[in-house]
Structure formats: C-alpha cells, structure tokens
C-alpha positions in Angstrom: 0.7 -19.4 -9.0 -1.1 -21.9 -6.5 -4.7 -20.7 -5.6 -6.2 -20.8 -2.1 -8.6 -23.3 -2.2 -12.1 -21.6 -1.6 -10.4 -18.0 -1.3 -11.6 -15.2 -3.5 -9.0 -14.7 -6.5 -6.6 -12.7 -4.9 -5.4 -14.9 -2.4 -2.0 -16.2 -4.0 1.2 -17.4 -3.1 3.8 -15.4 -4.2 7.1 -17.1 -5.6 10.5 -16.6 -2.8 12.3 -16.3 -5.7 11.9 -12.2 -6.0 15.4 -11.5 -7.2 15.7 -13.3 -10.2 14.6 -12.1 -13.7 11.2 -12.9 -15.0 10.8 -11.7 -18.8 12.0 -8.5 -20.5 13.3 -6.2 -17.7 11.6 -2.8 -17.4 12.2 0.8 -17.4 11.4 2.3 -13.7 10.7 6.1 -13.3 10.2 7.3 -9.5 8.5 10.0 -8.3 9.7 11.6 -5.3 12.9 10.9 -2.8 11.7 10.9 0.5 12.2 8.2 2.8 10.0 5.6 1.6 11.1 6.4 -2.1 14.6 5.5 -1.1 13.7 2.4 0.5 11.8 0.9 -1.9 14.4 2.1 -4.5 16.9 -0.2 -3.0 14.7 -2.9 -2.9 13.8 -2.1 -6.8 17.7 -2.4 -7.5 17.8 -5.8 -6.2 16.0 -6.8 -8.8 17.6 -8.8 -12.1 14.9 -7.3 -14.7 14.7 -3.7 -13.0 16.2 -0.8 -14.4 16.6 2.5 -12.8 16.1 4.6 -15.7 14.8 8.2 -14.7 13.7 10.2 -11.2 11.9 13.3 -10.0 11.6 15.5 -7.4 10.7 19.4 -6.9 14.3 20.4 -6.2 17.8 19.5 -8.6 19.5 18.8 -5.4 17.2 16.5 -4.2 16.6 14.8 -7.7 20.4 14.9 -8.8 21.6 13.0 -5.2 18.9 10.8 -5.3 19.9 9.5 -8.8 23.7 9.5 -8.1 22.5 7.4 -4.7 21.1 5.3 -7.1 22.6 5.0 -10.1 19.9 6.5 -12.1 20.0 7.1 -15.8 18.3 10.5 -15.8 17.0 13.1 -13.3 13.9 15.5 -13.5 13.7 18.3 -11.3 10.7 21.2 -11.4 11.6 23.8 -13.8 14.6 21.6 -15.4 17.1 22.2 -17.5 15.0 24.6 -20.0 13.6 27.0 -16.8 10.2 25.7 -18.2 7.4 25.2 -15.7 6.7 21.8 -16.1 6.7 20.1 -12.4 9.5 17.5 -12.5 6.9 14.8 -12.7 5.3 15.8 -15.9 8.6 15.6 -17.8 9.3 12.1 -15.7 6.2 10.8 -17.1 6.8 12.1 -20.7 10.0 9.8 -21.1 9.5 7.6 -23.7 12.4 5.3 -22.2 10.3 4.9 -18.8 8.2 2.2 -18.8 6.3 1.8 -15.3 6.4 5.0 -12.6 6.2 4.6 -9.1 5.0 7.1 -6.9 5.8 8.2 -3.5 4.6 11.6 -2.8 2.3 13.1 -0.3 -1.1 10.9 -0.5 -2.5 14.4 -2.2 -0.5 14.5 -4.9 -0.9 10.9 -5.9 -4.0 11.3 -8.0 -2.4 14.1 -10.4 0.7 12.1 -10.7 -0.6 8.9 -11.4 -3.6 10.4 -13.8 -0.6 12.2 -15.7 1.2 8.8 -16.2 -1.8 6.7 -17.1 -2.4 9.6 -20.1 1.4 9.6 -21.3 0.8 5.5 -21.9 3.2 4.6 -18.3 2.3 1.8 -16.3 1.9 3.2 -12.4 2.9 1.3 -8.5 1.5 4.4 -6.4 2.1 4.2 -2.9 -1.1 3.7 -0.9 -3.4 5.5 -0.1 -4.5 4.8 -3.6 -5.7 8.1 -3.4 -7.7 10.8 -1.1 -11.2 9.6 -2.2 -13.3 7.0 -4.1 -14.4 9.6 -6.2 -10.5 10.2 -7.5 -10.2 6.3 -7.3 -12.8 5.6 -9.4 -11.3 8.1 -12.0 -8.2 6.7 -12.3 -9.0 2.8 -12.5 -11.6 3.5 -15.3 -8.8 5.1 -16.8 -5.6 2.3 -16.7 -8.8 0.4 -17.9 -9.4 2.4 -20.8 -6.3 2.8 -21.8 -5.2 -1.2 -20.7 -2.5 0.2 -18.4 -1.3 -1.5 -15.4 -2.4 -0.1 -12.3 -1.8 -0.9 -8.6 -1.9 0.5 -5.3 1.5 -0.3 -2.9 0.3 -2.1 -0.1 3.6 -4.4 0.0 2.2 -6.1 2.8 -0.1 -8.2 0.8 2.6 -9.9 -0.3 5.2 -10.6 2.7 5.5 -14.2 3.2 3.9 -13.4 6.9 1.0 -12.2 5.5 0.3 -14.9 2.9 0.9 -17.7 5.1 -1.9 -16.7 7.7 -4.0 -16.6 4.6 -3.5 -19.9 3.8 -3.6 -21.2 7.4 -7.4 -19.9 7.6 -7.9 -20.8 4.2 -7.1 -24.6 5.1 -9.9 -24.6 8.3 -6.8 -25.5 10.9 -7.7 -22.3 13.0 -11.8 -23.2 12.0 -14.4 -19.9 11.5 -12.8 -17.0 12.0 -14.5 -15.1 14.9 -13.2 -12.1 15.9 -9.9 -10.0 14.4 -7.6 -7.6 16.6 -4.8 -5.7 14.6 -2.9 -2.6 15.5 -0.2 -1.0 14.4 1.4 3.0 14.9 4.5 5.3 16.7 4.9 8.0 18.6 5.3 10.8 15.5 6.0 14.3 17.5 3.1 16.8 15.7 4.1 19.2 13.5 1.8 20.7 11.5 4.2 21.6 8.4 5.3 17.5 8.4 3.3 15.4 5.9 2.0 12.9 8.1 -0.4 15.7 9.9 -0.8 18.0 7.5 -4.2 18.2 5.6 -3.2 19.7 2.9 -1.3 16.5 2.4 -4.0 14.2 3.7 -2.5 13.9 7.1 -3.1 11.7 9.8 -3.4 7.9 11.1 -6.2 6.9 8.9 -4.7 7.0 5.1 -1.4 6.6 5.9 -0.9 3.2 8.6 -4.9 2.0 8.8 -4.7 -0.3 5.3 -2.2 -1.9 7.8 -4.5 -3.2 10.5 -7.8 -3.2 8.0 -5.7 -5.8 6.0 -6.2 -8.7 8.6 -9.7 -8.1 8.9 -10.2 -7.9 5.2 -7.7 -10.9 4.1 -9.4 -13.1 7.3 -13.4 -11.9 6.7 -13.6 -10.0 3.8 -15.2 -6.8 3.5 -17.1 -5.4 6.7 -21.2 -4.9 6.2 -20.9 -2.2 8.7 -17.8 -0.1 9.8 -18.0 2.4 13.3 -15.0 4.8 13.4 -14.1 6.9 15.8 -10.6 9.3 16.0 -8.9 12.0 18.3 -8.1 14.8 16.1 -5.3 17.6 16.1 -6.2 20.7 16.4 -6.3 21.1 12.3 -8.9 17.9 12.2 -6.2 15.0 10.8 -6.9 11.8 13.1 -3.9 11.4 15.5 -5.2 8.2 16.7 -8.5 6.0 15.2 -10.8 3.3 16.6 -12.4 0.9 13.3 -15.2 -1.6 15.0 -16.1 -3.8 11.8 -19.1 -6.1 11.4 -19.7 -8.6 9.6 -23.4 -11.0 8.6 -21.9 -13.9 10.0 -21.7 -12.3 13.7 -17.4 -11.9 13.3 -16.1 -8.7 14.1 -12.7 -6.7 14.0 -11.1 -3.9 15.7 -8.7 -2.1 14.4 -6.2 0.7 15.8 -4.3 2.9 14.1 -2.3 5.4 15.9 0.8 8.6 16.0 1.3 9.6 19.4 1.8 6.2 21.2 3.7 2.9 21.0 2.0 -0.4 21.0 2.5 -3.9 20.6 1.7 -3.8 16.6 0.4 -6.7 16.7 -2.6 -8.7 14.6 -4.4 -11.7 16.5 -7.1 -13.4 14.2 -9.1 -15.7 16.3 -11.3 -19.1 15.4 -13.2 -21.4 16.2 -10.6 -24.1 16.6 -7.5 -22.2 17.3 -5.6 -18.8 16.2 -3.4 -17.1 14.7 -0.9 -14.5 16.1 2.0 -12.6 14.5 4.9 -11.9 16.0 7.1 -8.4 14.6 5.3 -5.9 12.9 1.7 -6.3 11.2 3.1 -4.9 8.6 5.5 -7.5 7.7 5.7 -10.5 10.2 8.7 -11.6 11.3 6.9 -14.9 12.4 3.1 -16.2 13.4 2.1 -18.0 16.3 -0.5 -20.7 15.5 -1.9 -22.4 18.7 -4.8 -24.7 18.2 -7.1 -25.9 20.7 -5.3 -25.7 23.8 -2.7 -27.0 23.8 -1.0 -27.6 20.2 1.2 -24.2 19.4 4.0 -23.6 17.0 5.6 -20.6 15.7 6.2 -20.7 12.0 9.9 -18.1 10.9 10.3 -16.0 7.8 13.2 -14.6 6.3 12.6 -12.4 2.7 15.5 -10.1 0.5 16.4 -6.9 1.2 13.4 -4.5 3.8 10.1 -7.1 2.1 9.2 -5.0 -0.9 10.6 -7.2 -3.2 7.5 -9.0 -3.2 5.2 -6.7 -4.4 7.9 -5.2 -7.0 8.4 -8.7 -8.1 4.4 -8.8 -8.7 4.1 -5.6 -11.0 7.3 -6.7 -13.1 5.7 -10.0 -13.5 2.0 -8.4 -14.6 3.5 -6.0 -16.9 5.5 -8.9 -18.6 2.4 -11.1 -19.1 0.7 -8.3 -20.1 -1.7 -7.9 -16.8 -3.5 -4.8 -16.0 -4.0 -5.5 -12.2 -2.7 -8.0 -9.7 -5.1 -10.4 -8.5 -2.8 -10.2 -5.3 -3.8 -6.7 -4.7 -6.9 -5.5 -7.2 -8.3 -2.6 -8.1 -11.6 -3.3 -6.7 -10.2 -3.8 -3.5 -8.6 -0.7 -3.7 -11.6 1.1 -4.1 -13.8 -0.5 -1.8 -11.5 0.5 0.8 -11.4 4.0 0.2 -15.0 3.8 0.0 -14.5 2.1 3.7 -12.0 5.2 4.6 -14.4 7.8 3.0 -17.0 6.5 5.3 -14.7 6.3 8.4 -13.6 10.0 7.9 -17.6 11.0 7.8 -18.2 9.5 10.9 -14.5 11.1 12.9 -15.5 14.6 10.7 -11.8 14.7 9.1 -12.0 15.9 5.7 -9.5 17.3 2.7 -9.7 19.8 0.5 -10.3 16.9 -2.4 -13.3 15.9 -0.8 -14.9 18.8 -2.6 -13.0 19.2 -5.8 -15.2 19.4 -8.6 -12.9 18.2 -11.7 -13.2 14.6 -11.8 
C-alpha cells in the first residue's frame, strides 16, 4: 500500500476494492446483536473471503434470529444447549472453527471478551472504546503480543475514503501547516438511565462512545496533543452528556473537539492551515465529501462513494492482516489505541466521570 510521504506509518491508503477476496477467507465469530452488530454484520457479508460461521448473545432468541438474519453457521446463547453456565461468549470463543471474533457489546464488557478470545488462540476486531482504561488496554495488547494474535480496535473511520483523502491532502502541504482543528459530532439521545449509552455500569456517556470521532481529526492532522483540557456536563449518575476537549500542541496548533447526546449539530470537522483548508461535508464520521479551498479564492469539493454503510474498509483491513500474517494494522495501531485511552483516562479525571473498572484490581 502507498505510504504518505513524511506521515508517521499509519497513514495508508486503503484499496477501493473491499469486496473482493484477498487470500484464504476466514471464519467470523460475533459477539453481540445489537444495532451496530447487525450493521457491521451486513457489511462483513459483503465480503468474498468472509464467512459467517458462529454468533452470541445472552438470550437464544436474540442469538438464534440474529443467525437466521444472517445466515450463520452456528448460534451461542448463555446457558446453551447443555444448561451449563458458560456466558454465550465463552463457548463463541472456544470454537475451534472460528477464526477472528468481533465484538460489539457494551464498552464494559469488551475487555473480558476480547481477553477470553486472545487466550482461546482467536484473532479479535472489538468495537471501540478499545476498552474502559489504559490499564485494561495495556493488558490485552501485551497479550495478542504474547501470544502473536491479531488485535485491533474498530474505529472504521480511519479507513473511509473521506477520511484518508484529507490525510493525504495535508500530507502533500496544499493546505500548508496545520493551525488550528474544529470537529464535532453527536444527537439528541433521550436519557435513560437503564440504556447503554448513559449507563455507568456500561461506561456510559459522550466521551467513550462518539469522542474517538472528533479526536480523530486532531490526531490524524497534528498528532498527539502535549496537553489536553476537558470539561463535560454530567447526568445526574456522573456519565458526560456533552464534553469540551481543548488540545495543545508544541508547535502553537490547537484543536477543539465536541462531543455531545442531547443536541444536534452540524457534525462537522474543519482543519485549518496556513495556506488553505480542509472542510468535510456529511458526517465526521464518514465524509460524504471534503471542501478544500485554498487561499482565497481556489475551492473544490472532492465526492466519495464506498460499498454497503463504509465498514468494509476496515473489515477489508483485518482480513487482509490476518492473511499476511499481521498482528496489528499500521492503519489503526495498537499504540494509538492506547495512547488515546490514556488521553480519555485523563479527560475523565479532569470532568470527575469514573467506572467501576477504574478501580478493579485484577489486571
């Protein structure tokens, strides 16, 4: 793949051809059947060296439809079959004819899960936030790197054609220095305190679950931040319904990030230089288009069209690792992952949100 020229390593372009098979397909296990579970499934189905081999979920209902819905070889459910108390994952996991497990539960869960697949020898995709903490972070990448498993956290927009094409548009100096970097993204999300996005048992709130969103301008146009100042409004159970990220950096750039549940906004990134700029146009998340205007006057807007919802990017990307026998991405690496939930731990210190895994004392 073509490298950025004067980018750190994981700035790549990612091949636009996401459908077609790439080496020895592989054996997909998923972990849950929630929303973003079933639409990342159908993105996984699109792919030519994918197979849907086995799913899980707490309830056989859930786990049975999901896999008819699919076209799943198997189904795990908690209990199963036996009346045994295995969770549905831990049998999921065990499946000698599952290969790589994605995961899509409740940010909480997603250390248990993926530490139980890296130990039964599976290759893991787990939805992002890689975790709660550093601290569980850290745990499970020396792990896949023990045992030479592949590991990577899901932030599919890393690898949206959007996304990568305002890399390479500030990599090539058109837009000059970058200065300054504005990104927000969020929805108004009615509270409820039993639903997993504000719950704290399940590490509620705008921060873990939509923030990687906005930080990733700021990190893909600067790098990482010397100095981060965060500031939230909290819920009455302390998850941040809304969050402010001021990010500074030694060359005098900054960045300001917004993150929010109980609003609408223009979700919109702007990344600003010295010669010109760069603004998307549809979500941040997965640009539709980007604005590039430099100087004054000169302005075009550059169009994107991708497969299926955009995932097949980033699915293409593990499939492709796995097959060369990577352990990580250089698209999306594991010390990025962890320096950013060392960036989150440190924004939740300064807004006072915490989780019961901030304190958990068996890593």
């Amino acid at each position: 793949m073509q490298r950025f020229v004067g980018r750190p390593d994981w700035y790549t372009t990612v091949n636009p051809e996401t459908l077609s098979a790439t080496g020895t397909a592989l054996r997909w296990g998923v972990v849950a059947t929630g929303s973003i579970a079933r639409t990342v499934t159908a993105d996984l189905a699109l792919l030519e060296d994918a197979v849907l081999q086995a799913v899980s979920s707490r309830g056989v209902g859930s786990a049975a439809g999901f896999a008819t819905d699919f076209g799943f070889a198997s189904y795990y459910y908690d209990g199963g079959e036996d009346g045994t108390a295995d969770a549905g994952y831990l049998q999921l996991v065990r499946d000698p004819d599952v290969d790589v497990v994605y995961i899509a539960t409740p940010h909480a869960q997603h250390y248990d899960i993926a530490k139980a697949a890296l130990e039964n020898g599976k290759h893991v995709l787990c939805e992002k936030a890689l975790t709660i903490t550093a601290a569980e972070a850290r745990v499970l990448i020396a792990l896949a790197r023990e045992k030479q498993l592949f590991l990577m956290e899901a932030v599919w927009a890393r690898f949206v054609p959007g996304f990568q094409r305002a890399l390479e548009i500030v990599a090539s100096g058109e837009i000059g220095e970058v200065k300054w970097v504005h990104a927000d993204l969020g929805f108004p999300a009615p509270i409820d305190d039993t639903a997993r996005i504000w719950a704290p048992a399940d590490g509620g709130g705008a921060l873990l679950d939509i923030s990687v969103y906005p930080l990733l301008w700021a990190w893909g146009t600067l790098g990482a931040p010397a100095s981060v100042h965060a500031t939230a409004e909290l819920t009455a159970l302390g998850v941040d319904a809304q969050n402010a990220l001021t990010l500074s950096y030694p060359s005098g750039a900054q960045a300001q990030l917004i993150s929010y549940l109980g609003s609408h906004g223009p979700r919109v990134a702007s990344v600003a230089g010295s010669k010109g700029y760069i603004e998307t146009i549809g979500s941040v998340n997965n640009p539709q288009a980007l604005r590039i205007s430099v100087g004054w006057d000169d302005e075009r807007v550059e169009t994107f069209e991708h497969p299926g919802k955009g995932y097949t990017y980033q699915l293409r990307e593990v499939t492709r690792c796995i097959q060369a026998g990577l352990t990580e991405s250089a698209t999306m690496p594991l010390d990025d992952s962890l320096a950013i939930m060392e960036l989150f731990d440190d924004a939740r210190r300064q807004m006072g949100v915490s989780y019961w895994n901030d304190t958990r004392t068996d890593l």
